[in-house]
BALOBA-1460 file (C-alpha; in Angstrom, 3 decimals):
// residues 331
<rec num="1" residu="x" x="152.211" y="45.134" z="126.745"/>
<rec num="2" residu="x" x="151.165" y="48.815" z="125.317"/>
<rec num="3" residu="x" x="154.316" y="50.654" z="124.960"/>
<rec num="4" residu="x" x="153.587" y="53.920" z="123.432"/>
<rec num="5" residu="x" x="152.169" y="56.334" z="126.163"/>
<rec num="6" residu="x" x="150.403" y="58.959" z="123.574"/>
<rec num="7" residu="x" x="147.323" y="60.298" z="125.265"/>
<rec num="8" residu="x" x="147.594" y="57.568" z="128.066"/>
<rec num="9" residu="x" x="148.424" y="58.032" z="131.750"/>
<rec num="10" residu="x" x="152.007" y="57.772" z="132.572"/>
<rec num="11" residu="x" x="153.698" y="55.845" z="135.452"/>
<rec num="12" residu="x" x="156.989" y="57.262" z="136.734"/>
<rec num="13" residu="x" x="159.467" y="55.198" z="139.506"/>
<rec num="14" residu="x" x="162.773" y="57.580" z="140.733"/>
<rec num="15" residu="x" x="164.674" y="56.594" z="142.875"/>
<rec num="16" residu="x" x="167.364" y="59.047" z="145.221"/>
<rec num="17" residu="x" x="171.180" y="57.218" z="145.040"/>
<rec num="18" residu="x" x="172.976" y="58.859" z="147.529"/>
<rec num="19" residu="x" x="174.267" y="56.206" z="150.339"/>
<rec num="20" residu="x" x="175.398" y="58.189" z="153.041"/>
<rec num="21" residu="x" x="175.557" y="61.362" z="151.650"/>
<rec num="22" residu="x" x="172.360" y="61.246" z="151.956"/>
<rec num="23" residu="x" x="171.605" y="61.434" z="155.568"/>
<rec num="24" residu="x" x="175.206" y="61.954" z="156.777"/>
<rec num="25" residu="x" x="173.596" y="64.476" z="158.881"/>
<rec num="26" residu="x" x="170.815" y="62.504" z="160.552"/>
<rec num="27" residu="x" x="172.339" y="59.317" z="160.653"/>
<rec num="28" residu="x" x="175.810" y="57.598" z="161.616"/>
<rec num="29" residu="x" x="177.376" y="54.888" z="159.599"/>
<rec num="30" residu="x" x="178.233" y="53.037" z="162.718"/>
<rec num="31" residu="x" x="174.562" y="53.366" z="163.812"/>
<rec num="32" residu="x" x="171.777" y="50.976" z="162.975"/>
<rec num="33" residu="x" x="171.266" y="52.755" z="159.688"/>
<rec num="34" residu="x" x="174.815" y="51.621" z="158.377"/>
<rec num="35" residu="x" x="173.296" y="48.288" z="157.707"/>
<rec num="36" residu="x" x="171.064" y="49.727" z="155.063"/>
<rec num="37" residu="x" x="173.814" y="51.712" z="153.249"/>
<rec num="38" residu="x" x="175.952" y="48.699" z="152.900"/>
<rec num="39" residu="x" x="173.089" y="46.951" z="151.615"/>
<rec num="40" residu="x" x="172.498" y="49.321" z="148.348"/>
<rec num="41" residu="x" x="174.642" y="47.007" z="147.186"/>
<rec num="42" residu="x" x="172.207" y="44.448" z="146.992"/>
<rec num="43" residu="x" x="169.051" y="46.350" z="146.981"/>
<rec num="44" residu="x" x="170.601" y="47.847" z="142.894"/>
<rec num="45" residu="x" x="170.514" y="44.440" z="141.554"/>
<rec num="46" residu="x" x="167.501" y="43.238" z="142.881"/>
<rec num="47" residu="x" x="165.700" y="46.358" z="141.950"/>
<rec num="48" residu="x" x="166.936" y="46.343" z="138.315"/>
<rec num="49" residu="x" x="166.070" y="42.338" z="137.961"/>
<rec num="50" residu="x" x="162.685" y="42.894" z="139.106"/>
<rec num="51" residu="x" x="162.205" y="46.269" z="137.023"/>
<rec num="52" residu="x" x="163.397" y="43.959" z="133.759"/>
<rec num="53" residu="x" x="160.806" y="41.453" z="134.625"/>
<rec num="54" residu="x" x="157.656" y="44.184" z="134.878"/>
<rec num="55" residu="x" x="159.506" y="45.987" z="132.179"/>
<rec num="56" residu="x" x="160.030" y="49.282" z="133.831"/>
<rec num="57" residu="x" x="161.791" y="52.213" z="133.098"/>
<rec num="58" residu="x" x="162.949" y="54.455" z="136.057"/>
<rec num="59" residu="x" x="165.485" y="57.347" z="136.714"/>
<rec num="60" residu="x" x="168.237" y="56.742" z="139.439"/>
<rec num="61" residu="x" x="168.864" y="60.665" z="140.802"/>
<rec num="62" residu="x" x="172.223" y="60.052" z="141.780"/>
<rec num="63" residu="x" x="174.565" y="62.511" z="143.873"/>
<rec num="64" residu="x" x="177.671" y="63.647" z="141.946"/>
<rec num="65" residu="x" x="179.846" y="62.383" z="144.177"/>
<rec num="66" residu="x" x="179.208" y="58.776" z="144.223"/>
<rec num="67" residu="x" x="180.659" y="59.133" z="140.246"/>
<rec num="68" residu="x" x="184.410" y="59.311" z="141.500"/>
<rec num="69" residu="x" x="185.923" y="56.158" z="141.989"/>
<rec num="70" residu="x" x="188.094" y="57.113" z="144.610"/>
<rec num="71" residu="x" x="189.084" y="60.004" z="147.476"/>
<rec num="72" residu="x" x="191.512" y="61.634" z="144.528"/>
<rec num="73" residu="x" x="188.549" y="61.922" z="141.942"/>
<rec num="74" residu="x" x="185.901" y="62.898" z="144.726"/>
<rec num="75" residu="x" x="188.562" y="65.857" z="145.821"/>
<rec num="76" residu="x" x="189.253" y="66.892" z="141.944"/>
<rec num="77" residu="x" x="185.062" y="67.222" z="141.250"/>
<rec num="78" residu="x" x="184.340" y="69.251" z="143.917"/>
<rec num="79" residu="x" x="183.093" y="72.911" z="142.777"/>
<rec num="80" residu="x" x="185.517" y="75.889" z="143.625"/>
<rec num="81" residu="x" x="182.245" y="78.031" z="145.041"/>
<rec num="82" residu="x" x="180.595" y="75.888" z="148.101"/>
<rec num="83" residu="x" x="177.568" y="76.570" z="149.994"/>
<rec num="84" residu="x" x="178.103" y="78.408" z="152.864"/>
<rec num="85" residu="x" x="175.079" y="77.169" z="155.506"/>
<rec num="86" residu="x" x="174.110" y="79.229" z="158.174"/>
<rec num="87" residu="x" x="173.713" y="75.820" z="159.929"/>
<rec num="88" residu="x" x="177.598" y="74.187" z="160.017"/>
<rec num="89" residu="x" x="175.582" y="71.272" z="160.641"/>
<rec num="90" residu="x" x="174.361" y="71.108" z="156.752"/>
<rec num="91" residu="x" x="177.799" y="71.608" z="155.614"/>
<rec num="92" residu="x" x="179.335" y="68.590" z="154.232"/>
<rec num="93" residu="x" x="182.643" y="70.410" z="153.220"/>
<rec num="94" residu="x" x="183.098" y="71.083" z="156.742"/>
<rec num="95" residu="x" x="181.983" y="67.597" z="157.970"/>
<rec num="96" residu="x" x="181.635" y="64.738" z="156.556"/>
<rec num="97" residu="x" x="183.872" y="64.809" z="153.286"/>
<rec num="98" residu="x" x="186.512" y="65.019" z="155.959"/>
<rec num="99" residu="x" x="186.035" y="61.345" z="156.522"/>
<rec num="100" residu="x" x="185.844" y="59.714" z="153.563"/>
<rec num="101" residu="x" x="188.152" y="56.496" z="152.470"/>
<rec num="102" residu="x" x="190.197" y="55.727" z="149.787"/>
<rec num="103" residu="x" x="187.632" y="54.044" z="147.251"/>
<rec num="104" residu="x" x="184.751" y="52.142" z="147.361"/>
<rec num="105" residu="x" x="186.677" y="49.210" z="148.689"/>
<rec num="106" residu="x" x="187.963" y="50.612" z="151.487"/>
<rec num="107" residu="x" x="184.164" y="52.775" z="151.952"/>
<rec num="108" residu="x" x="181.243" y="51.700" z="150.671"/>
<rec num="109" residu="x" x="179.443" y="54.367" z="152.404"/>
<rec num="110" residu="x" x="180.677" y="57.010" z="150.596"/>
<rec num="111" residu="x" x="181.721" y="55.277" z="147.249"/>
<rec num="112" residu="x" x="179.285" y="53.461" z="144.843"/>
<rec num="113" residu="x" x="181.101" y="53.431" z="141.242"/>
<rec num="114" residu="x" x="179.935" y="50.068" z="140.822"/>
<rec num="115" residu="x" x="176.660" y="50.842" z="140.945"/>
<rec num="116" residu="x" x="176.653" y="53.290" z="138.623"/>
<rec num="117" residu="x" x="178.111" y="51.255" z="136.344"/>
<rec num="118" residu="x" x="174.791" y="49.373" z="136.523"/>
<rec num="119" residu="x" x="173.564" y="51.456" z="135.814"/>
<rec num="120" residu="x" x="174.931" y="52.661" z="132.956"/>
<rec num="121" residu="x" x="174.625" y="48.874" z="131.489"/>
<rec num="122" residu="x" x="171.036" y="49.229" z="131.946"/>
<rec num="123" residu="x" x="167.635" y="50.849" z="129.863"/>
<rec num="124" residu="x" x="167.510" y="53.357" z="132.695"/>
<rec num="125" residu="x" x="167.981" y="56.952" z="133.222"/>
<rec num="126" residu="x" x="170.690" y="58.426" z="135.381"/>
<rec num="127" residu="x" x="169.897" y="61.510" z="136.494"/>
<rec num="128" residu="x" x="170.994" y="63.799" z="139.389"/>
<rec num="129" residu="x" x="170.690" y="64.493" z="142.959"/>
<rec num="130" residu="x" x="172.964" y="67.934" z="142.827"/>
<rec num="131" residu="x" x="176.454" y="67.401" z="143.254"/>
<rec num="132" residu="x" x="177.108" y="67.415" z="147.393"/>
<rec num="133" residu="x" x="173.209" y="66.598" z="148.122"/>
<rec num="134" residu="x" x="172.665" y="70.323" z="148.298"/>
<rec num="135" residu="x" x="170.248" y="71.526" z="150.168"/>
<rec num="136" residu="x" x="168.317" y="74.539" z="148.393"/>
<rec num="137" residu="x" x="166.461" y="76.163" z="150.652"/>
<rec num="138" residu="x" x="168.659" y="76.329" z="154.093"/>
<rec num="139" residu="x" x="169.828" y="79.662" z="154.563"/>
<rec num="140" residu="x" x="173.177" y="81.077" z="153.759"/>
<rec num="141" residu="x" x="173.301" y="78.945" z="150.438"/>
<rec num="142" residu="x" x="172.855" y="81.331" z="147.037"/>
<rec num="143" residu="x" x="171.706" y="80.368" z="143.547"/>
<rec num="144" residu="x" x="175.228" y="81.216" z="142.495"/>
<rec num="145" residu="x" x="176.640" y="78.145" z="144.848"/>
<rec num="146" residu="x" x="173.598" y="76.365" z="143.613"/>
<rec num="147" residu="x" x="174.864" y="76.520" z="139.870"/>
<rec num="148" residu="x" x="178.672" y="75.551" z="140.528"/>
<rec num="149" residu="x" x="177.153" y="72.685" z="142.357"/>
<rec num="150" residu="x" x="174.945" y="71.635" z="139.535"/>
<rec num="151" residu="x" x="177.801" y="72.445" z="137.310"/>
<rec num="152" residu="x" x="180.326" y="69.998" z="139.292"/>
<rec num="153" residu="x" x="177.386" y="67.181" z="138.848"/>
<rec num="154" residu="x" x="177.467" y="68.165" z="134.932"/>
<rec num="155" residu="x" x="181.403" y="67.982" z="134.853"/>
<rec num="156" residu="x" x="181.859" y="64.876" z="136.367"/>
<rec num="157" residu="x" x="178.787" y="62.876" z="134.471"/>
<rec num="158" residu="x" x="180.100" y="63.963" z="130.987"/>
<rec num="159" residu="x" x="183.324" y="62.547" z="132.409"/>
<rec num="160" residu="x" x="181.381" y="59.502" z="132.361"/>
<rec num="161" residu="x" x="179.787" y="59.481" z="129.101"/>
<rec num="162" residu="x" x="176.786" y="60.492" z="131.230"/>
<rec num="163" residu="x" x="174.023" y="63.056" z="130.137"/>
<rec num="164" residu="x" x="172.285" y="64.568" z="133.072"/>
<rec num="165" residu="x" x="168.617" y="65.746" z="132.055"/>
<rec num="166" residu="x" x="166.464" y="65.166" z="135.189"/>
<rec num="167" residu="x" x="166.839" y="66.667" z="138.599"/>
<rec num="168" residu="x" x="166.091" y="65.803" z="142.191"/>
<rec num="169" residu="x" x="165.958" y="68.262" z="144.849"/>
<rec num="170" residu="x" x="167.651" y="66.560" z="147.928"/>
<rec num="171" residu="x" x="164.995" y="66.386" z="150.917"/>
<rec num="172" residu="x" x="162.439" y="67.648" z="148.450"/>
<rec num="173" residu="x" x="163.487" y="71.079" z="149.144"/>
<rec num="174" residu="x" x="161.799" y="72.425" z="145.759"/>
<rec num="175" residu="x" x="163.166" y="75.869" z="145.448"/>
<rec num="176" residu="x" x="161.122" y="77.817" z="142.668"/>
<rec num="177" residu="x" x="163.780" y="80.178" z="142.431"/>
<rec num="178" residu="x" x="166.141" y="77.539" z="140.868"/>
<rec num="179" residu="x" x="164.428" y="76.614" z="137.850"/>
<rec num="180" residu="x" x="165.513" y="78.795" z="135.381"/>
<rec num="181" residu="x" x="169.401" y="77.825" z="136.517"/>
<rec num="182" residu="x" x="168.396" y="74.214" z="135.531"/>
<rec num="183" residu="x" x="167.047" y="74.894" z="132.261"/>
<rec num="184" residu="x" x="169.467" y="76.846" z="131.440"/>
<rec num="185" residu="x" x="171.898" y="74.001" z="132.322"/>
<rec num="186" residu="x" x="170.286" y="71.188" z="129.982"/>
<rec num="187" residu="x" x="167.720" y="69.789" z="132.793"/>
<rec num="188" residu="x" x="164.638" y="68.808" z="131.323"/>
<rec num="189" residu="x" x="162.537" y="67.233" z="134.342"/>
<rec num="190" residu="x" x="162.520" y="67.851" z="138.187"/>
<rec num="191" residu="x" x="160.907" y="66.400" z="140.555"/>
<rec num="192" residu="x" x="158.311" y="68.625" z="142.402"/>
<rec num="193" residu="x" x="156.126" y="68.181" z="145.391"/>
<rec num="194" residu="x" x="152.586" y="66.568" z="145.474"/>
<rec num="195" residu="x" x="149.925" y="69.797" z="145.561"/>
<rec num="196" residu="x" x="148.589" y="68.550" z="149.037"/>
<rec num="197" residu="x" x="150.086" y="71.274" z="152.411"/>
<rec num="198" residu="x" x="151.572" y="68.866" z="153.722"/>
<rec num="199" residu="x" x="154.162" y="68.059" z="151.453"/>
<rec num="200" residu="x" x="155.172" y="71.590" z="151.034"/>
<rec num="201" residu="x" x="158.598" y="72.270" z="150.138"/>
<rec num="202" residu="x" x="160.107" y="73.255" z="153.942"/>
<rec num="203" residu="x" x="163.571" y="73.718" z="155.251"/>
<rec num="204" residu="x" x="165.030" y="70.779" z="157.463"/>
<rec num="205" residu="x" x="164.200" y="72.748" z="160.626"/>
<rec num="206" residu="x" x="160.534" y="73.259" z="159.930"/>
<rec num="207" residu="x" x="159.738" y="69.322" z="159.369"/>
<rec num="208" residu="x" x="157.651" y="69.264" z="162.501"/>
<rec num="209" residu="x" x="156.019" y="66.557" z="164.353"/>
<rec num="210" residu="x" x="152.725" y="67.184" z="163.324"/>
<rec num="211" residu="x" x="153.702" y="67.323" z="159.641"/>
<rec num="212" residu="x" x="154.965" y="63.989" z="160.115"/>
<rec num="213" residu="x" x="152.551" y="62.963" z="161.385"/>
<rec num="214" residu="x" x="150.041" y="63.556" z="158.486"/>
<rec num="215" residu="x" x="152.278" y="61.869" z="156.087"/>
<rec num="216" residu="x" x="152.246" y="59.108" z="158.160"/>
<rec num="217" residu="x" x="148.385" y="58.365" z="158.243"/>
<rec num="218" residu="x" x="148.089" y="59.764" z="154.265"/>
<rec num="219" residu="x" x="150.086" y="57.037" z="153.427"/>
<rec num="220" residu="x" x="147.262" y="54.428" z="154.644"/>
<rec num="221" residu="x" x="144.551" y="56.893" z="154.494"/>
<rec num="222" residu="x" x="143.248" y="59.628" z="151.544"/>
<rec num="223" residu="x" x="144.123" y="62.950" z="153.497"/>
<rec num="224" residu="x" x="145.620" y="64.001" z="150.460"/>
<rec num="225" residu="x" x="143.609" y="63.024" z="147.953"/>
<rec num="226" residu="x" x="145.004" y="60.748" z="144.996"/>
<rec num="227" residu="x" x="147.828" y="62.600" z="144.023"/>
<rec num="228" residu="x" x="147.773" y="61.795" z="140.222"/>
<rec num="229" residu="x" x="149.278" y="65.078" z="137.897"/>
<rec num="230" residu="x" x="148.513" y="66.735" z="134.826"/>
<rec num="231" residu="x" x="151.890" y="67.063" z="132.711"/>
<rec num="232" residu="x" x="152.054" y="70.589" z="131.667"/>
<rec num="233" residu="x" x="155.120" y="72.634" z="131.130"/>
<rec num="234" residu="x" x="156.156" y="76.039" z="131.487"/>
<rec num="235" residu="x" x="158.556" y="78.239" z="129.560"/>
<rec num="236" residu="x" x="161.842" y="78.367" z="130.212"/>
<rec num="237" residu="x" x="161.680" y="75.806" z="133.075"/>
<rec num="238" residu="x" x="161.980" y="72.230" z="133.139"/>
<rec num="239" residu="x" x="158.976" y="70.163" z="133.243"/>
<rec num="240" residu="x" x="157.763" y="69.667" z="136.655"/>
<rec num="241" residu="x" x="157.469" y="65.262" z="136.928"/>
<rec num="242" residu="x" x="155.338" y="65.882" z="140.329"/>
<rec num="243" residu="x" x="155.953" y="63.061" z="143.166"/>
<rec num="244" residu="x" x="152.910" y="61.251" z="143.908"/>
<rec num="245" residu="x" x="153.926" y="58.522" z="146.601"/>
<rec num="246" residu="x" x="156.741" y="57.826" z="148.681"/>
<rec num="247" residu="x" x="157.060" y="54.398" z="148.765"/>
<rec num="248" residu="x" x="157.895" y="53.510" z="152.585"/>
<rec num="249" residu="x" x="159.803" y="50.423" z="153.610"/>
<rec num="250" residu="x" x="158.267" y="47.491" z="155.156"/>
<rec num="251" residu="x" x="158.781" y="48.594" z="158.786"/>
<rec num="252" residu="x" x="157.074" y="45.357" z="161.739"/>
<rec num="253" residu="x" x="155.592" y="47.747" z="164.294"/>
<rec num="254" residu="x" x="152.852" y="49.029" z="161.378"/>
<rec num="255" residu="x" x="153.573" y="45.307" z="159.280"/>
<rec num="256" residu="x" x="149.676" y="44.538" z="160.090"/>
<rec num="257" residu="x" x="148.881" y="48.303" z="157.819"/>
<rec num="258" residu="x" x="150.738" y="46.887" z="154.952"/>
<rec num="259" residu="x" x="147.878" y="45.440" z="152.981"/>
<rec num="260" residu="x" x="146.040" y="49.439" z="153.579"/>
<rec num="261" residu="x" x="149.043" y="51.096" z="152.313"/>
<rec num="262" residu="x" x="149.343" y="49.137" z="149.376"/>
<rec num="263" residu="x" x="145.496" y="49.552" z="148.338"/>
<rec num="264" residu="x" x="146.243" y="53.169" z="148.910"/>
<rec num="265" residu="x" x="148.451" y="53.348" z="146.645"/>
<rec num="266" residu="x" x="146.880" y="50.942" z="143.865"/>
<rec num="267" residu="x" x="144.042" y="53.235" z="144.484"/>
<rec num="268" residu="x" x="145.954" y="55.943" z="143.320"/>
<rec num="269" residu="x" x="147.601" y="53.941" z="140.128"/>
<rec num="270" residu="x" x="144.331" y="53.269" z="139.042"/>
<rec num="271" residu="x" x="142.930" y="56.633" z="139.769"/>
<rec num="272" residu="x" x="145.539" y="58.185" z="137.204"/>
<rec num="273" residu="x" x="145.080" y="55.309" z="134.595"/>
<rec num="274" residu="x" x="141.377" y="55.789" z="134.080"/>
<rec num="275" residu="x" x="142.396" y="59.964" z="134.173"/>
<rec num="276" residu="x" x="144.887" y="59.669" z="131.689"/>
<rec num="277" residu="x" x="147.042" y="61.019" z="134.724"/>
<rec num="278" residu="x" x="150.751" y="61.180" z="135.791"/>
<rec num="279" residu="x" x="151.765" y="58.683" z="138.865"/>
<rec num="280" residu="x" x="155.016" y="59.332" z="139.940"/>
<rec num="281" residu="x" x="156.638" y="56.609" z="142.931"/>
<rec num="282" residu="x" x="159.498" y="57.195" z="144.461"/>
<rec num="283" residu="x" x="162.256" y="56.299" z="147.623"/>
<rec num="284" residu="x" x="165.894" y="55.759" z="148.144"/>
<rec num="285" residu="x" x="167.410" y="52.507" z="147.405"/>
<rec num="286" residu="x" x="168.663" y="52.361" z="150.963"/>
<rec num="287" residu="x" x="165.094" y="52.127" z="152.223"/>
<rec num="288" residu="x" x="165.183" y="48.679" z="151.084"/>
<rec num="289" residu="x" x="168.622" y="47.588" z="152.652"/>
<rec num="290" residu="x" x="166.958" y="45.992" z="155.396"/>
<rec num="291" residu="x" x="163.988" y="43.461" z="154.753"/>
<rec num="292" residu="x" x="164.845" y="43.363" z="151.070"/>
<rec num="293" residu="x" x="162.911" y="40.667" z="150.775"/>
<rec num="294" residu="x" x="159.441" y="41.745" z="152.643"/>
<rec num="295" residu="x" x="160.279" y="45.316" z="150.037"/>
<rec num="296" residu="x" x="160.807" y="43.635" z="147.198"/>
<rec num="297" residu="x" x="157.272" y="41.545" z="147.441"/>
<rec num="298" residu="x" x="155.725" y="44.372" z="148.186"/>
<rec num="299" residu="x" x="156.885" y="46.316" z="145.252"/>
<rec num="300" residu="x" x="156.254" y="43.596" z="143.272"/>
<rec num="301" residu="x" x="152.308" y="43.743" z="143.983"/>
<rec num="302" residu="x" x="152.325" y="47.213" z="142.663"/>
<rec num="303" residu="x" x="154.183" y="46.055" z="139.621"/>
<rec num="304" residu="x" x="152.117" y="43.451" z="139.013"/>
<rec num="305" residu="x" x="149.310" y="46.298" z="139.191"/>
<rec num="306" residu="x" x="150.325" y="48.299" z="136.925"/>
<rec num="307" residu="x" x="150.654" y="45.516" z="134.561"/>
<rec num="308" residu="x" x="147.158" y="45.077" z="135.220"/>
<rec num="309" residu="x" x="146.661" y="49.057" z="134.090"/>
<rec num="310" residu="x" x="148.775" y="49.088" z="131.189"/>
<rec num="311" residu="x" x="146.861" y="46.052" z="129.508"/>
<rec num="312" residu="x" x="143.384" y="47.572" z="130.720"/>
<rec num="313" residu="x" x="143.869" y="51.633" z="130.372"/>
<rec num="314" residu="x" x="147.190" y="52.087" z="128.028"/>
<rec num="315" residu="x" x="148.548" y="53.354" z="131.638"/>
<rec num="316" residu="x" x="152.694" y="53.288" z="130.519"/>
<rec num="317" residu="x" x="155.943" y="53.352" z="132.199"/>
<rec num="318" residu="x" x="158.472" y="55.816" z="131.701"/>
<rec num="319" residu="x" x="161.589" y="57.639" z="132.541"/>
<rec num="320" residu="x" x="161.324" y="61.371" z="133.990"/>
<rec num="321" residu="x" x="163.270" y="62.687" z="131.113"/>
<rec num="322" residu="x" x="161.226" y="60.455" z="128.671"/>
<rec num="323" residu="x" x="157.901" y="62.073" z="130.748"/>
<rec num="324" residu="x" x="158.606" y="65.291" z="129.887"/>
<rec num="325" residu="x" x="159.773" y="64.386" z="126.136"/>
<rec num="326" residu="x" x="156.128" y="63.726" z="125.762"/>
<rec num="327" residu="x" x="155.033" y="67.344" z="126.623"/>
<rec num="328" residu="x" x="156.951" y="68.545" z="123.680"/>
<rec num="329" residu="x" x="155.501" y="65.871" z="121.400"/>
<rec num="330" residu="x" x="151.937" y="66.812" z="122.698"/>
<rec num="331" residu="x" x="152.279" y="70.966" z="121.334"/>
């Protein structure tokens, strides 16, 4: 395989490690959803088997928290300044650190040091996910709480012989304003938004229906287009690693769309090959917790695919941090 990107397109895979931090606020872990938390613990190791086989390179954004090994290093990382939400709901230092266990033992909802070493023991990136999943564009938070968050994620990664250089906003809430705090902090990448409306960077509240909606059907059908980037930079700012594709899970009511979604999206591969393009895929690892199996074939096809582009078109897989390295090589 071609392993230099040069003037190539560039294929990107992140991937959002939170467990229940995650979607502590939608979700219950003794709901129907705590099955696919417990499973990141099998989802990691399938997922870095199969990435060794294709040999790809992704970035795990991974909230701060899940870097403590237990209740007594999660309490001694948390930042002194905390968001203060208009919604209470949003606020995990009123909620839902209240319940945490001991260690990851006792709660593998909350707890995931093992993974992370995984991590660590593999080619890929760790990156973060802000400290407390922060939310940066509810109201109520301020960039200053924003920094000491970021900071805590910092503090507690270098504890771990862990440089943090690419950044996820949680729930894709992109907040322009927020930038310049991350360059100034070391970050180097960040995820943004694909250009279509409908993936506009939104508060929680304003996720409507319709919205929805449209994601749903452009993820079987081209309402927005094929999503590949151009990587440019900016000054002073971290290079913007745009998301092209979520990559839903195998779900049986829509099973019979699968073989759409995934030409859509092989559509789109191949669309930023031939352009010399970016192509940036992306989910959580506890998408996969339940149907590994069905997710894991399916990811594989695309894989497989992009094999097919690397051989044919140079097209070249690569960290986020390692995507925006090539910016600086290209002025």
């Amino acid at each position: 395989m071609k392993n230099e990107p040069g003037n190539n397109g560039v294929f990107v895979i992140s991937l959002d490690l939170e467990l229940l931090w995650g979607i502590w606020d939608v979700a219950s872990k003794d709901g129907a959803y705590g099955e696919n938390i417990k499973a990141v613990k099998k989802v990691i190791p399938a997922l870095l088997s199969l990435f060794e086989q294709y040999s790809i390179k992704a970035t795990f954004a991974t909230v701060g928290f899940l870097f403590a090994k237990n209740k007594t290093e999660l309490s001694a990382s948390l930042p002194s300044q905390k968001p203060k939400y208009s919604n209470p709901g949003y606020n995990v230092y009123l909620k839902e650190i209240n319940s945490v266990g001991i260690d990851e033992t006792d709660d593998p909802f909350h707890f995931g040091f093992s993974l992370l070493q995984l991590l660590k023991n593999s080619c890929h990136e760790i990156g973060t996910h802000t400290h407390s999943h922060y939310y940066c564009l509810e109201n109520g938070q301020t960039a200053e709480d924003f920094e000491a968050d970021l900071l805590a994620a910092k503090k507690i990664a270098t504890a771990n012989n862990i440089k943090l250089e690419s950044f996820v906003f949680p729930r894709n809430q992109v907040n322009e304003n927020y930038l310049q705090i991350l360059y100034n902090n070391g970050i180097k990448a960040y995820r943004g938004n694909p250009t279509s409306w409908i993936y506009k960077p939104r508060r929680f509240a304003a996720e409507i229906l319709f919205i929805r909606l449209c994601r749903l059907i452009d993820a079987y059908l081209p309402v927005s287009g094929m999503n590949g980037h151009s990587l440019t930079s900016q000054k002073n700012k971290p290079v913007n690693i745009a998301a092209s594709r979520f990559m839903k899970p195998w779900f049986m009511p829509l099973s019979w769309l699968e073989p759409l979604r995934l030409y859509r999206i092989k559509q789109e591969m191949t669309n930023a090959a031939k352009n010399k393009k970016l192509y940036h895929l992306w989910w959580h690892p506890h998408n996969f917790g339940k149907n590994l199996d069905k997710n894991i074939k399916n990811l594989s096809i695309l894989l497989n695919h992009y094999q097919q582009l690397n051989k044919k078109y140079g097209f070249t897989c690569c960290s986020m941090q390692e995507a925006a390295l090539l910016i600086a090589t290209k002025k």
